[in-house]
C-alpha positions in Angstrom: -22.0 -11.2 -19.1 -24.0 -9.3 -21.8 -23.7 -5.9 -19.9 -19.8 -6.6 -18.9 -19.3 -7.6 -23.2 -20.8 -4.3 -24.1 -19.1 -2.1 -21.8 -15.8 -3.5 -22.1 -14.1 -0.7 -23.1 -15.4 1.3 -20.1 -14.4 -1.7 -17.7 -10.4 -1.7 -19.4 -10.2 2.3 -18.9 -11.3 2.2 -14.9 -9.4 -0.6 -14.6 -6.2 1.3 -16.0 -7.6 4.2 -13.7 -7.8 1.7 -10.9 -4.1 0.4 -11.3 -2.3 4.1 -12.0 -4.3 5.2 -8.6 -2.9 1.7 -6.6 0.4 1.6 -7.1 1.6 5.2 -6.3 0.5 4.9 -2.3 1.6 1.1 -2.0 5.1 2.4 -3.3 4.9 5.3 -1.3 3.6 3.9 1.8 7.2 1.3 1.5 9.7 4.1 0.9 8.5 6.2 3.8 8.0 3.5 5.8 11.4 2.7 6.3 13.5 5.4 7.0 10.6 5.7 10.1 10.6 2.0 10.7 14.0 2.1 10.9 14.4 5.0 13.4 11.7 3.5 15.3 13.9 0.4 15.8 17.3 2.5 16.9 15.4 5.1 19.3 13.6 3.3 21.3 11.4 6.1 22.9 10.4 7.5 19.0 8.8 3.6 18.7 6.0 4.2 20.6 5.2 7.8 19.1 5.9 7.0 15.7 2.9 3.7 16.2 0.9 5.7 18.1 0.9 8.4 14.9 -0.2 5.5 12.6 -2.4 4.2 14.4 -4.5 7.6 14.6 -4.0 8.1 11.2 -5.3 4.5 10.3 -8.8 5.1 12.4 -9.4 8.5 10.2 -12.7 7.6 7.9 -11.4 7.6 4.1 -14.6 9.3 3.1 -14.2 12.5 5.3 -10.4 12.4 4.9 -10.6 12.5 0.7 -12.9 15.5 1.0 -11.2 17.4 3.5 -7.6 17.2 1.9 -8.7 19.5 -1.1 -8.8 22.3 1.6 -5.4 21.3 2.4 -3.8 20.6 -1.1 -5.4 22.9 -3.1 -6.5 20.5 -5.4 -9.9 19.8 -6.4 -12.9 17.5 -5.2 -12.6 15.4 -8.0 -9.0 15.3 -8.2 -7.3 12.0 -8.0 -4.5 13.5 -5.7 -6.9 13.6 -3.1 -7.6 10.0 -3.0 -3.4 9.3 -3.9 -2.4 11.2 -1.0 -4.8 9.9 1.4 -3.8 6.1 0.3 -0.7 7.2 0.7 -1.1 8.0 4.5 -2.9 5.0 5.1 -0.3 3.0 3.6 2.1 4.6 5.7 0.2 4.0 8.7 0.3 0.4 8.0 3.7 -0.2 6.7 4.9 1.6 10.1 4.3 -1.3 12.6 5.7 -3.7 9.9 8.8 -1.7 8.9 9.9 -1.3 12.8 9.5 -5.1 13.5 11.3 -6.2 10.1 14.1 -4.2 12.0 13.3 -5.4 15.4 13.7 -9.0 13.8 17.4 -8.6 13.3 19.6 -10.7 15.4 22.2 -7.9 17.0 24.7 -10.3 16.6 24.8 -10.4 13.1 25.1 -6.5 13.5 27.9 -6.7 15.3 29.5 -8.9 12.8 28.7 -6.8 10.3 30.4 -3.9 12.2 33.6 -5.7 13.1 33.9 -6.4 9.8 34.3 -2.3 9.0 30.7 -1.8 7.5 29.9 1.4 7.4 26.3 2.7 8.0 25.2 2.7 4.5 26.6 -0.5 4.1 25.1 -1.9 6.8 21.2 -1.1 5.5 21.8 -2.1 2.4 24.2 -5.0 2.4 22.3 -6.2 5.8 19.5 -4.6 7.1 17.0 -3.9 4.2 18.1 -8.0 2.7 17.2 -9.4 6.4 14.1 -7.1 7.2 12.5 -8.0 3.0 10.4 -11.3 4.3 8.7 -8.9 6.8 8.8 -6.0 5.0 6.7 -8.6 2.3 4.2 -9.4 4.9 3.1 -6.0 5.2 3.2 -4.7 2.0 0.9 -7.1 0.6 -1.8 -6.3 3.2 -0.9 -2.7 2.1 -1.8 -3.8 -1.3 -4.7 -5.5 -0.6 -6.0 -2.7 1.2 -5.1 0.3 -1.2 -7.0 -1.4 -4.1 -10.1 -1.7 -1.9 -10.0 1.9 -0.7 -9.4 3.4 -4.3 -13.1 2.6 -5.6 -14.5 5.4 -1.8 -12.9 7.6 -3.7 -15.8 7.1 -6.5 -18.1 8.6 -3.9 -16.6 12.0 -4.1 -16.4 11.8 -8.3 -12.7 10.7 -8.4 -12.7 7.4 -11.7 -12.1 4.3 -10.6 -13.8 1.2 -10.6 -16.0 2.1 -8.1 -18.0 4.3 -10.9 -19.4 0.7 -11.3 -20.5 0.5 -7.8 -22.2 4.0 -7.4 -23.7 3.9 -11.1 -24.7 0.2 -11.2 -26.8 0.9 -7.6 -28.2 4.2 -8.8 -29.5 2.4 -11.9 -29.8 -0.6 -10.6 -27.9 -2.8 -12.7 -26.0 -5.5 -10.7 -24.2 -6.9 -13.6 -22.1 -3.7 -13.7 -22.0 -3.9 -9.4 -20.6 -7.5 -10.0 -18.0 -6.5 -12.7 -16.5 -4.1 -10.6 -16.2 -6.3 -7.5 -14.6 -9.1 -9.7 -12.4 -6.6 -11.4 -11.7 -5.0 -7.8 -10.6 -8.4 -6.7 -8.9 -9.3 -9.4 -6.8 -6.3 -9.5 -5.9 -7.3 -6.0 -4.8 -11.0 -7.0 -2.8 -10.0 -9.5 -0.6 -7.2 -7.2 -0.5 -9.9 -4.8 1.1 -12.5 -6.9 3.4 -9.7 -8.6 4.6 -8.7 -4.9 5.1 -13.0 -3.6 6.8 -13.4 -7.3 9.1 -10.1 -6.6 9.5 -11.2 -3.2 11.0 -14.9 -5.1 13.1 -12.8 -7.2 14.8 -10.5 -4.5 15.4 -12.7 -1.6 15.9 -16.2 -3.5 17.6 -17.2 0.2 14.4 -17.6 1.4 13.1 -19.9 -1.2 16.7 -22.1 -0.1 16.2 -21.9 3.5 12.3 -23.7 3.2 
């Protein structure tokens, strides 16, 4: 507690860091998601490519991948849109499965209702679609979550801030308090996008709160 109450300031700034790194592949993982998830539901033989794809992309080492995508961006070892990006792709990877069964989920029926009833095809993803698919759609996102705010501190290895400065500098100096405050502010960082994304979840699809 003594080390954590004198570096406080330090601790507030990664965390910052930590967030502002987070919440730009979870986001971005979502919105690509879908269009992908969504053609993976209406052509049938694209399903199996399109999962195939994030599943390789998945099984890439987030170590190798942050320091290889300099060569490709033209960024910077350091730079945290090596470690963005790469999130970003694992996010994708993940929310891809999720996104084409939060489709698959869909009773036809109510498709065809919707249809008859002269929706058009705009209408029908947002009106219908997107509202039916959200509780899956959830589901994944917070395991995206979880994930992203774990993999943001490997990118710490390669000299890009985050709260994994704690992890490499409290075991080079061996100091566990500061390897302990950066786990707890890790996980708490997780918690607290967790409970944002079940309270959103509340917020957007009240129905499901009704039909429990």
């Amino acid at each position: 507690m003594s080390w954590f109450l004198a570096n406080i300031g330090l601790v507030w700034h990664l965390t910052l860091v930590h967030v502002g790194i987070s919440i730009v592949p979870i986001v971005a993982g979502l919105l690509l998601s879908l269009p992908l998830g969504l053609l993976a539901h209406r052509v049938r033989p694209s399903r199996g490519v399109l999962l195939a794809l994030g599943t390789i992309l998945f099984t890439i080492p987030s170590l190798p991948l942050f320091i290889a995508l300099p060569a490709v961006l033209g960024t910077g070892i350091t730079s945290p849109v090596n470690v963005i990006v790469g999130l970003s792709i694992y996010a994708l990877a993940l929310m891809l499965r999720s996104s084409a069964d939060a489709f698959d989920a869909i009773d036809p029926d109510v498709r065809l209702s919707a249809r008859g009833m002269g929706f058009s095809a705009w209408q029908l993803f947002w009106q219908l679609e997107l509202p039916l698919a959200g509780p899956v759609l959830l589901a994944g996102l917070r395991v995206v979550s979880a994930t992203t705010v774990s993999l943001v501190s490997v990118g710490s290895v390669v000299g890009v801030t985050s709260l994994g400065y704690l992890f490499v500098n409290g075991f080079q100096r061996g100091i566990p308090a500061e390897v302990v405050t950066g786990i707890v502010a890790t996980l708490l960082i997780a918690a607290v996008f967790d409970l944002v994304l079940v309270l959103g979840g509340r917020v957007l699809m009240p129905w499901r709160g009704a039909a429990r």
